[in-house]
MARBA-3410 file (N, C-alpha, C, O; in Angstrom, 1 decimal):
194
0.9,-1.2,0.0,0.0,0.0,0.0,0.9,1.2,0.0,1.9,1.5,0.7 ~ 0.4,1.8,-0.8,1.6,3.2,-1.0,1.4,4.4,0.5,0.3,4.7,1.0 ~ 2.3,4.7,0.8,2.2,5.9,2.0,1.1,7.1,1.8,0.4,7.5,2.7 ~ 0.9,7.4,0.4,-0.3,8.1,0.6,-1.4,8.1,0.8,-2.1,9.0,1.0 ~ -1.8,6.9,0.7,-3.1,6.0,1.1,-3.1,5.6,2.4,-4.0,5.6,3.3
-2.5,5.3,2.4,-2.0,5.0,4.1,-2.3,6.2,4.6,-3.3,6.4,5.2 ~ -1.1,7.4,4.2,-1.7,8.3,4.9,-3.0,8.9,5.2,-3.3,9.2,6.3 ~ -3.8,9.0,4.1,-5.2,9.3,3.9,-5.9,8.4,4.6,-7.0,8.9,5.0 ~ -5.6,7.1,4.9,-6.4,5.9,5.7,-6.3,6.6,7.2,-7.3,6.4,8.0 ~ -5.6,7.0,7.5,-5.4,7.9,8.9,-6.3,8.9,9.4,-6.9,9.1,10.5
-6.2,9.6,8.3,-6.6,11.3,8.1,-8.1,10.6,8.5,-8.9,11.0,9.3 ~ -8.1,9.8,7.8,-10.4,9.7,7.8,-10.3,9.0,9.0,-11.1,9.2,9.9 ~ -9.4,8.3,9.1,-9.8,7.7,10.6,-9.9,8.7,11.6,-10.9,8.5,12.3 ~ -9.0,10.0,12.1,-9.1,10.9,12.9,-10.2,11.9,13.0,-10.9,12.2,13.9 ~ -10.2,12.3,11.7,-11.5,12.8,11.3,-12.9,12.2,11.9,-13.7,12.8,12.6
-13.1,10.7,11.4,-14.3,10.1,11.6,-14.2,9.9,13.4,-15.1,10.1,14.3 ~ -13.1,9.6,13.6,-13.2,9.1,15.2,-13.7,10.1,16.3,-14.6,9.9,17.2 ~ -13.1,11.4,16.0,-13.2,12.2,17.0,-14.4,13.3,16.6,-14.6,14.3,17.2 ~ -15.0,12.8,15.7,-15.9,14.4,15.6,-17.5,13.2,16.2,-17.7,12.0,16.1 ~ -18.5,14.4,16.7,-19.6,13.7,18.1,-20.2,12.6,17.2,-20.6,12.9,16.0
-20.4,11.3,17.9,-21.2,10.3,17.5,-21.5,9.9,18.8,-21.0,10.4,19.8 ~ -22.4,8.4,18.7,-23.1,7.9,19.7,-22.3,7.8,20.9,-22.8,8.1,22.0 ~ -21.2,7.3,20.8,-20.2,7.1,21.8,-19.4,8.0,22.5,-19.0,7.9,23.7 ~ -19.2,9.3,21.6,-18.3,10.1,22.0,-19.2,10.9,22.9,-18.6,11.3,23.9 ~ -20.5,11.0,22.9,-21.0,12.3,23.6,-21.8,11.1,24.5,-21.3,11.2,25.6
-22.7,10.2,24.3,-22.9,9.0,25.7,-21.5,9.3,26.7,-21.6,9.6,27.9 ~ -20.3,9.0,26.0,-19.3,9.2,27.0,-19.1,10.5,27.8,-19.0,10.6,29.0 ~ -19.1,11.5,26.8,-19.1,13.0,27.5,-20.3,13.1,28.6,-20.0,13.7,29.6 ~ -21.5,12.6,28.5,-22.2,13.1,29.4,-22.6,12.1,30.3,-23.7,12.0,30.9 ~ -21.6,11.3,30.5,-21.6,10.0,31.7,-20.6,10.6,32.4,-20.8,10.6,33.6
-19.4,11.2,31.9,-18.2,11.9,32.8,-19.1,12.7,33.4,-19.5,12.4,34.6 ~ -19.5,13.6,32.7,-20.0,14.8,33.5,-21.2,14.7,34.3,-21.5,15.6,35.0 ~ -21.9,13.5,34.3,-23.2,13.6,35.5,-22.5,12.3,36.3,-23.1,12.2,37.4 ~ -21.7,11.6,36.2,-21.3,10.4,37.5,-19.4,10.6,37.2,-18.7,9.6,37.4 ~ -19.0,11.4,36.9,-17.7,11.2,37.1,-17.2,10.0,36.4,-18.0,9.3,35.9
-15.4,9.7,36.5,-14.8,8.7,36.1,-14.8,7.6,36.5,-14.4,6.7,35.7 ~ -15.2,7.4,37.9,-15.2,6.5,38.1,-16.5,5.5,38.1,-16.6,4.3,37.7 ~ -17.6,6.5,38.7,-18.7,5.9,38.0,-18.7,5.0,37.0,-19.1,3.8,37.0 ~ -18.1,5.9,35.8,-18.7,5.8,34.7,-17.8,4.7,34.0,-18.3,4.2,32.9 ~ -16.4,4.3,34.4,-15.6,3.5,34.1,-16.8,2.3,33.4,-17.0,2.4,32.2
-17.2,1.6,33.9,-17.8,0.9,33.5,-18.6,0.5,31.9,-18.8,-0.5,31.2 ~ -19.0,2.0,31.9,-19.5,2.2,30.8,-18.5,2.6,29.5,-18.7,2.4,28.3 ~ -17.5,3.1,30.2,-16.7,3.4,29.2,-15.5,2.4,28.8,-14.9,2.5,27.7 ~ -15.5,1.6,29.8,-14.8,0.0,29.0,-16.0,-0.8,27.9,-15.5,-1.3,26.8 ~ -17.3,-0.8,28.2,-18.3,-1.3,27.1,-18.1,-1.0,26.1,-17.9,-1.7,25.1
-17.9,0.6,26.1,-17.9,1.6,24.9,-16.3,0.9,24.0,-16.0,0.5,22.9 ~ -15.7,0.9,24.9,-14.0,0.4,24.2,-14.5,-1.0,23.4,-14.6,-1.1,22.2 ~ -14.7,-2.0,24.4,-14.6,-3.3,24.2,-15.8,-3.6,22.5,-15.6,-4.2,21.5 ~ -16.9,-2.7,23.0,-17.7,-2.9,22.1,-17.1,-2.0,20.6,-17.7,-2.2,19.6 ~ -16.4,-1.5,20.6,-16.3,-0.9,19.4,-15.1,-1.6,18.7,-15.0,-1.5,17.5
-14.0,-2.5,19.4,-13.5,-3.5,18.9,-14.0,-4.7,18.5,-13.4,-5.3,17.6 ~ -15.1,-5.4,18.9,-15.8,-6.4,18.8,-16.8,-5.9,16.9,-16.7,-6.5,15.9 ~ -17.5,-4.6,17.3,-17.6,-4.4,16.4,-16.9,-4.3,14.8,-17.1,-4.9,13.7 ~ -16.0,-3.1,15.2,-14.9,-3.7,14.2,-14.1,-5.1,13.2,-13.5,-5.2,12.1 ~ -14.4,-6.4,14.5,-13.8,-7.2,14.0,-15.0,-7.9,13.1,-14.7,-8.6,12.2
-16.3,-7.5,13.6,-17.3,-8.2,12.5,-17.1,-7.7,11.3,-17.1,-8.4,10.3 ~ -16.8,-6.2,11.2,-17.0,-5.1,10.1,-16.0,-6.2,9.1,-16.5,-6.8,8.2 ~ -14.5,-6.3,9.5,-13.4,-6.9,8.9,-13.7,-8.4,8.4,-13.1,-8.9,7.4 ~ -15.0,-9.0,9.3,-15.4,-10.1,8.9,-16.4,-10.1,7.5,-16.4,-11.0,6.6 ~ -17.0,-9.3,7.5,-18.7,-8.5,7.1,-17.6,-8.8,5.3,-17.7,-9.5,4.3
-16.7,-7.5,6.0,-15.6,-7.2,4.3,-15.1,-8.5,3.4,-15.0,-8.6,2.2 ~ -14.9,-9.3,4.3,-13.8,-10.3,4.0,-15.1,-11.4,2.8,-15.2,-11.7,1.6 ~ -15.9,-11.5,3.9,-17.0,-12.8,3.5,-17.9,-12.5,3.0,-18.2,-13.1,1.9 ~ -18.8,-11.2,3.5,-20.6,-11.7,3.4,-20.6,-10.1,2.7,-20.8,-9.2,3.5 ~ -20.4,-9.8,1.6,-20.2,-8.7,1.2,-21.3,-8.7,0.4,-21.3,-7.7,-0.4
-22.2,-9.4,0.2,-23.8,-9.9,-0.6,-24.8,-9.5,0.3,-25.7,-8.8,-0.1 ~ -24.7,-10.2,1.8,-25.7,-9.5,2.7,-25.3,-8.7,3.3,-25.5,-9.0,4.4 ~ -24.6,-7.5,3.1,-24.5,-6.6,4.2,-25.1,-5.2,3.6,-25.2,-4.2,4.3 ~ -25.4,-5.2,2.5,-26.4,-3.9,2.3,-28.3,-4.4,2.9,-29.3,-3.7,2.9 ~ -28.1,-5.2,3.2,-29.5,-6.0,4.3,-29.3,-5.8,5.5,-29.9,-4.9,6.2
-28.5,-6.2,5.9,-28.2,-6.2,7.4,-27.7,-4.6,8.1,-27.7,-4.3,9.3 ~ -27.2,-3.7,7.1,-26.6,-2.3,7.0,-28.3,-2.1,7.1,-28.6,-1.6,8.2 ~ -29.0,-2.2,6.5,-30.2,-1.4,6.4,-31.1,-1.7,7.8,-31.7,-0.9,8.5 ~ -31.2,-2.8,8.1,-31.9,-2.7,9.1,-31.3,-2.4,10.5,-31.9,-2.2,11.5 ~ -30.1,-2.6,10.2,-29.0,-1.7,11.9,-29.2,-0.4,11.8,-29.2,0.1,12.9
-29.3,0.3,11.1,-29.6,1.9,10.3,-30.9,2.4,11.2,-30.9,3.3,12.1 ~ -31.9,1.5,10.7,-33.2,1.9,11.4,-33.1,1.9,13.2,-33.4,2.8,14.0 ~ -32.7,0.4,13.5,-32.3,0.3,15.1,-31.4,1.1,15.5,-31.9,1.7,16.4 ~ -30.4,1.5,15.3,-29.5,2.3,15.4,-30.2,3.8,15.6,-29.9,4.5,16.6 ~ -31.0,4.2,14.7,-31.4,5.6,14.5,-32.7,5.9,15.8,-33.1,7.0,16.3
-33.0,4.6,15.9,-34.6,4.3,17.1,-33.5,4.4,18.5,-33.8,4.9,19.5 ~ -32.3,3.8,18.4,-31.4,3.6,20.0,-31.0,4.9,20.0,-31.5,5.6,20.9 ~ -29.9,5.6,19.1,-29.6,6.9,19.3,-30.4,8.0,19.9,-29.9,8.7,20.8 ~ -32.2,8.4,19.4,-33.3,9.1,19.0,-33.6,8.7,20.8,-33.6,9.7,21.5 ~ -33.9,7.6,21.5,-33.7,7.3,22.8,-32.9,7.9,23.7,-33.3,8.2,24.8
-31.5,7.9,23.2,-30.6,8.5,24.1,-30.2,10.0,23.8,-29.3,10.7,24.2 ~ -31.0,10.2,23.2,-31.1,11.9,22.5,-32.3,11.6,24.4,-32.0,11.3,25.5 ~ -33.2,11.9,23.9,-34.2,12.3,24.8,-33.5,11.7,26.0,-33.3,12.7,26.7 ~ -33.1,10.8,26.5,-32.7,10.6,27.6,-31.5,11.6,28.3,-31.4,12.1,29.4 ~ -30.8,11.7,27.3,-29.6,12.8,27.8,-30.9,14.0,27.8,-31.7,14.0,28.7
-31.0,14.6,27.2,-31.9,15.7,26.8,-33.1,15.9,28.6,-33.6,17.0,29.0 ~ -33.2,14.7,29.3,-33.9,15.2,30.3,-33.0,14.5,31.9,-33.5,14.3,33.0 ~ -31.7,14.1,31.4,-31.1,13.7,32.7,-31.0,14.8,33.7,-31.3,15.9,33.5 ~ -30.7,14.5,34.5,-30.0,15.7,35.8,-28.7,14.8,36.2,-28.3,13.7,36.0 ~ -28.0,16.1,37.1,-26.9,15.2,37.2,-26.6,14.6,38.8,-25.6,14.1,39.2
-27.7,14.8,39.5,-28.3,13.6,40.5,-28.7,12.4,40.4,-28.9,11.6,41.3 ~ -28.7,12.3,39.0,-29.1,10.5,38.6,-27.4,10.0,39.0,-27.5,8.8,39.4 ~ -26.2,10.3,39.0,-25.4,9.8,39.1,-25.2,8.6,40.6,-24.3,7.7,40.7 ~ -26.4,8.8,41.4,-26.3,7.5,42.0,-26.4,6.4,42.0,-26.0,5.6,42.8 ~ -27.1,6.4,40.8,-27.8,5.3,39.8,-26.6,4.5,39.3,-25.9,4.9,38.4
-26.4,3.3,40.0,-24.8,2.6,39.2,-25.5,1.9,38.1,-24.9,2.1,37.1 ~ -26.3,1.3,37.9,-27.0,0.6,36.7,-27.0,2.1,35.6,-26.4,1.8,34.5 ~ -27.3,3.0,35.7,-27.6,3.6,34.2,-26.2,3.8,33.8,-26.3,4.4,32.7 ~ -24.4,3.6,34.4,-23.7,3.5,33.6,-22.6,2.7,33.6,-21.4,2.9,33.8 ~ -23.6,1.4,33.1,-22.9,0.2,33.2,-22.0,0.1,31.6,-22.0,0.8,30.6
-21.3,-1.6,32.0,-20.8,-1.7,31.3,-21.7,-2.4,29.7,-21.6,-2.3,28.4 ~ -22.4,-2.9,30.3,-23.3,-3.4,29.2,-23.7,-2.4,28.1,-23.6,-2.5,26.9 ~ -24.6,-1.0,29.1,-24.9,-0.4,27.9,-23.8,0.8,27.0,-24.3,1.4,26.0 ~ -22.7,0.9,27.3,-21.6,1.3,26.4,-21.6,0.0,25.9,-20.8,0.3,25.0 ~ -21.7,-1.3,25.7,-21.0,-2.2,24.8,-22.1,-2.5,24.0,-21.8,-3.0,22.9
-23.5,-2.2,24.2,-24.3,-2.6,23.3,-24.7,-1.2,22.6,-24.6,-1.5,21.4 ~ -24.9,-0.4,22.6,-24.6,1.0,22.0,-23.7,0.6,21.0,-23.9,1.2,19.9 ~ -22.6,-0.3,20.9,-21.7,0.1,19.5,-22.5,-0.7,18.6,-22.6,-0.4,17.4 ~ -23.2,-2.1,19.3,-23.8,-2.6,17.9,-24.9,-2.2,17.4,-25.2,-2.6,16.3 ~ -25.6,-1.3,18.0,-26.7,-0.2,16.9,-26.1,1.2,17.0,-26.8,2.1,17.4
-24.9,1.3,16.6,-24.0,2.6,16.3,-23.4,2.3,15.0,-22.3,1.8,14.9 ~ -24.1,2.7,13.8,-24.4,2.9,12.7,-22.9,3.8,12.6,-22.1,3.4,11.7 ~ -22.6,4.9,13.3,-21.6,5.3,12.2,-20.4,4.6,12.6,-19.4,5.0,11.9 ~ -20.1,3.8,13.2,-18.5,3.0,13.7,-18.7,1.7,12.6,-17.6,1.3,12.2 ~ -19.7,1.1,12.2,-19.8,0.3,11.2,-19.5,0.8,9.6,-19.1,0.2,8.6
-20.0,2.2,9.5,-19.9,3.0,8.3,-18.5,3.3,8.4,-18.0,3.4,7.2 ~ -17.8,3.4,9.2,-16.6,3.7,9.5,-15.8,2.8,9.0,-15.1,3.0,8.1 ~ -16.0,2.0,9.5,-15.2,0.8,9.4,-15.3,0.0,7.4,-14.5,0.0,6.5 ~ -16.1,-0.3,7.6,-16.8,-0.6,6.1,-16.0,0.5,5.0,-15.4,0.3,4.0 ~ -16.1,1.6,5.7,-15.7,2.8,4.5,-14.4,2.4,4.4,-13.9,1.9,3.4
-13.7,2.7,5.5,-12.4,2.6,5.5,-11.8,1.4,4.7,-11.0,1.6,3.8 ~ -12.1,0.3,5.1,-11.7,-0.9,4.7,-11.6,-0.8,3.0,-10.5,-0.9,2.5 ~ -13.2,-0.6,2.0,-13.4,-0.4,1.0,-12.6,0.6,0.5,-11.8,0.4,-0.5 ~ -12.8,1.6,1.1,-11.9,3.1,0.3,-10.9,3.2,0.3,-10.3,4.2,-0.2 ~ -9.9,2.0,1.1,-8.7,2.0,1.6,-7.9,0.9,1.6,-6.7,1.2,1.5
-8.2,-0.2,1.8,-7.9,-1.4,2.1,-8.0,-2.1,0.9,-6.9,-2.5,0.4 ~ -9.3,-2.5,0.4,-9.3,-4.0,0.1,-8.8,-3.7,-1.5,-9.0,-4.7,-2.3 ~ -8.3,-2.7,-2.0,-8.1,-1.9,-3.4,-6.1,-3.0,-3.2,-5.6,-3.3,-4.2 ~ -5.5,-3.2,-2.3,-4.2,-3.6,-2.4,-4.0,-5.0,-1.3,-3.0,-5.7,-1.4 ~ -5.4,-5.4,-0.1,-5.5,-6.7,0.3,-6.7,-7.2,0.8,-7.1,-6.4,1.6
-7.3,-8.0,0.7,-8.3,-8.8,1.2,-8.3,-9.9,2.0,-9.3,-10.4,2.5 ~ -7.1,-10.0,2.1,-6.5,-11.0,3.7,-7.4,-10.7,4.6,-7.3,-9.5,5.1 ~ -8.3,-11.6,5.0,-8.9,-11.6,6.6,-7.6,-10.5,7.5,-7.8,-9.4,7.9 ~ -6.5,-11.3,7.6,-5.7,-10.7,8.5,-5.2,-9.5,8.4,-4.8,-8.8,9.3 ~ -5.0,-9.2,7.1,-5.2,-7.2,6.7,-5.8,-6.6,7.7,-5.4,-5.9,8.6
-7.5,-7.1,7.0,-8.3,-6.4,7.1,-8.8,-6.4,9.2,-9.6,-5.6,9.8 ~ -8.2,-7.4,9.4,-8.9,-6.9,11.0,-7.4,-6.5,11.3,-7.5,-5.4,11.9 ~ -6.4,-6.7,11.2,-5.3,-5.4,11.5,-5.7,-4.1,11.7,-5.6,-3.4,12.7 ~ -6.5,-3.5,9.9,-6.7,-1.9,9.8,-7.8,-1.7,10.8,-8.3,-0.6,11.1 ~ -8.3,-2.9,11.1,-10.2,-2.5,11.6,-9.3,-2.2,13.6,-9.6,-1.3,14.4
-8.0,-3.4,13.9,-8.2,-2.9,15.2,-7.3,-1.7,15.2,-7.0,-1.1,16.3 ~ -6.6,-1.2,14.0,-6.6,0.1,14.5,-7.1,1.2,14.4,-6.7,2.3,14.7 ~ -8.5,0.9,13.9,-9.6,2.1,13.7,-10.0,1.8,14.8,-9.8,2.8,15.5 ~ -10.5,1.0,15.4,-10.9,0.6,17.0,-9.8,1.7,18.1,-9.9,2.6,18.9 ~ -8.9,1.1,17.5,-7.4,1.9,18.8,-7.8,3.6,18.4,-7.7,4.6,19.2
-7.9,3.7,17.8,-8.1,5.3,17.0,-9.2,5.8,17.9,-8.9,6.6,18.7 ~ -10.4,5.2,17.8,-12.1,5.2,18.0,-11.6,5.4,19.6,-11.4,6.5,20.2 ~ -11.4,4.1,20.2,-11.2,4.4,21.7,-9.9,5.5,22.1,-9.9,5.9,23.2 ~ -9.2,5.8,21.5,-8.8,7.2,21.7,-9.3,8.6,21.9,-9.1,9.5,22.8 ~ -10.0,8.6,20.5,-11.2,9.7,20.4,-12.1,9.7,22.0,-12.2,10.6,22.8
-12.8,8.3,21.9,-13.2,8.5,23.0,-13.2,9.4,24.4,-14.1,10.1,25.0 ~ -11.5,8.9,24.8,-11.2,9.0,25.8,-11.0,10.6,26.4,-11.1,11.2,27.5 ~ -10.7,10.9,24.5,-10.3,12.5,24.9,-11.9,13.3,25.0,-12.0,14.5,25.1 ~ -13.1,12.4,24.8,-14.0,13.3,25.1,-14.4,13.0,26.3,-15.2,13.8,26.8 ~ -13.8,11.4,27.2,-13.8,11.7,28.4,-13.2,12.6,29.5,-13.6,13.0,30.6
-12.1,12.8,28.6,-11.1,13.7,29.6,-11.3,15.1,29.3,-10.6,16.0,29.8 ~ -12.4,15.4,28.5,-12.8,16.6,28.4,-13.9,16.7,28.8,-14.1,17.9,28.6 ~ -15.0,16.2,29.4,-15.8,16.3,30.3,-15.4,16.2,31.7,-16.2,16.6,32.6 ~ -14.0,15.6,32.2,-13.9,15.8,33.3,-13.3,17.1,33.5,-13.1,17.5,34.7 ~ -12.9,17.7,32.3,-12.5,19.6,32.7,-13.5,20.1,32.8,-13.6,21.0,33.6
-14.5,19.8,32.1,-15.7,21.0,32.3,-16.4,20.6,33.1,-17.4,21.3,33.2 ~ -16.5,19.4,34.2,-17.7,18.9,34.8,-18.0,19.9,35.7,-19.2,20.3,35.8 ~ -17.1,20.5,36.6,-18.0,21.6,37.3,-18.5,22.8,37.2,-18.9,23.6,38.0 ~ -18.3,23.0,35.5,-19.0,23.8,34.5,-20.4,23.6,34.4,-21.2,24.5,34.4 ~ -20.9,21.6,34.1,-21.4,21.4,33.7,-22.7,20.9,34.6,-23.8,20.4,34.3
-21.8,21.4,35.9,-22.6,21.2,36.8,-24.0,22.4,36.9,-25.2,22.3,36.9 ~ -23.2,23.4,36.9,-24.1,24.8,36.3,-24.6,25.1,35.7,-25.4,26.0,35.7 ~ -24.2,23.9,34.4,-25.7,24.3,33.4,-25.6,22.9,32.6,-25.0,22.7,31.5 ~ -26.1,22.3,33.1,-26.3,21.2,33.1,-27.4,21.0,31.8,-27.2,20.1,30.9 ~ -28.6,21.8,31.8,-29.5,21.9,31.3,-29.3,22.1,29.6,-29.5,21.3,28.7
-29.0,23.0,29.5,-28.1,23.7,28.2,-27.7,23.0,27.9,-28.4,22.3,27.2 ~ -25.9,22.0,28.3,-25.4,21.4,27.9,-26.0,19.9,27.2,-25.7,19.2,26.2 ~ -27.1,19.6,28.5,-27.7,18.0,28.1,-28.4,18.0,26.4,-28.2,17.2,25.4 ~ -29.4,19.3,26.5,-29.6,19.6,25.5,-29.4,20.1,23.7,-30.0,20.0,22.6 ~ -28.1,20.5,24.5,-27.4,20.6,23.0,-26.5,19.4,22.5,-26.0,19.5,21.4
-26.4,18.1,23.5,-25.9,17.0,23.2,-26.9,16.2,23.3,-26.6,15.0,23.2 ~ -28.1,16.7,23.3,-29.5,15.8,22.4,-29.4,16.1,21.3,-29.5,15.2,20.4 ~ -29.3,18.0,20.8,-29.5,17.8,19.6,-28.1,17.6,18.6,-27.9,17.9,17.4 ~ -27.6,17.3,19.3,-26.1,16.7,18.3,-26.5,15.3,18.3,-26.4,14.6,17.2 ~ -26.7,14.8,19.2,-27.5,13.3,18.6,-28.7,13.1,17.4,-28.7,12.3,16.5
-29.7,14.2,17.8,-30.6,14.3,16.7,-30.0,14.2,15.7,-30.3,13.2,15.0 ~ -28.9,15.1,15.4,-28.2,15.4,14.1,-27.8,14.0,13.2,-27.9,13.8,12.0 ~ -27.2,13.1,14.6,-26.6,12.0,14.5,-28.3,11.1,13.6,-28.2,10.5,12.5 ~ -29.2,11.3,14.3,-29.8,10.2,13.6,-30.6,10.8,12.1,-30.9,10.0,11.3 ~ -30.7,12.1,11.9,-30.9,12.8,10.5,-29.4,12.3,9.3,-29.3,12.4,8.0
-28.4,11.7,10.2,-27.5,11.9,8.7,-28.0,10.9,8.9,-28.9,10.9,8.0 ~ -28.2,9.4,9.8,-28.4,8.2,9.2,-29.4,8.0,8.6,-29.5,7.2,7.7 ~ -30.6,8.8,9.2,-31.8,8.4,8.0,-32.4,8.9,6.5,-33.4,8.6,5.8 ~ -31.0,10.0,6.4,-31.7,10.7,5.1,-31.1,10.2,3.9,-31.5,10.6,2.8
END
């Protein structure tokens, strides 16, 4: 693979990783209403699940590249009904629910990546637009997938470590903030459904 593809395989990966999707702002507003440690839990799901994800994506490429505009379409819809949920749910939290150790478990950061529509588009893109043009090796392709994963849980983290600067910002306006990370989720489910 020549370096400038490579390089470019990067570029979209940073790009795609870090700008707000389901994960990144679920994570931002679990720091900020239960803290790190709380929310640890949730935020290993978020990791673990976006690797697991990934390695289907790499699987998806390799094999079943007949059914996955099927299977793409109906994760699309679930995905856009889970996000449109956690819109309104962020959108009316307080950040007194943080007693609540169940609302930020590990389960639901790991199940959030499998109806998280853009880490599969992600992945998929990347692979196609990037990858499978110079190899199609199973073992390529989940190489590039776990370092779009290592990228992804990076992005993450820095949007954890940026809610824990603003948390007692966010403690003050709590309201505003929840809000405008509902409607950046809305946004999230308008690109997937249009």
């Amino acid at each position: 693979m020549p370096g400038y593809v490579l390089g470019n395989f990067f570029v979209y990966s940073l790009i795609n990783a870090f700008t707000p999707g389901p994960g990144n702002i679920l994570a931002l507003n679990t720091v900020t209403n239960y803290g790190w440690k709380k929310g640890r839990p949730l935020f290993f799901g978020i990791f673990t699940g976006y690797y697991v994800v990934q390695l289907l994506c790499a699987v998806f490429v390799f094999g079943v590249s007949t059914i996955l505009p099927d299977v793409l379409s109906v994760m699309k819809y679930a995905g856009a009904a889970y996000i449109l949920w956690l819109a309104v749910h962020i959108a009316l939290s307080h950040p007194d629910e943080g007693s609540s150790e169940k609302s930020a478990s590990f389960w639901k950061g790991f199940m959030l990546q499998f109806v998280n529509v853009k880490i599969y588009m992600f992945g998929i893109t990347a692979l196609t637009g990037y990858v499978t043009g110079y190899s199609t090796a199973l073992w390529v392709l989940i190489l590039f997938e776990l370092v779009i994963a290592t990228i992804g849980t990076i992005a993450t983290s820095t949007w954890i470590g940026t809610g824990m600067i603003i948390q007692k910002f966010y403690l003050q306006h709590y309201r505003t903030i929840n809000i405008i990370l509902a409607l950046t989720l809305l946004e999230c489910v308008y690109s997937i459904l249009k």
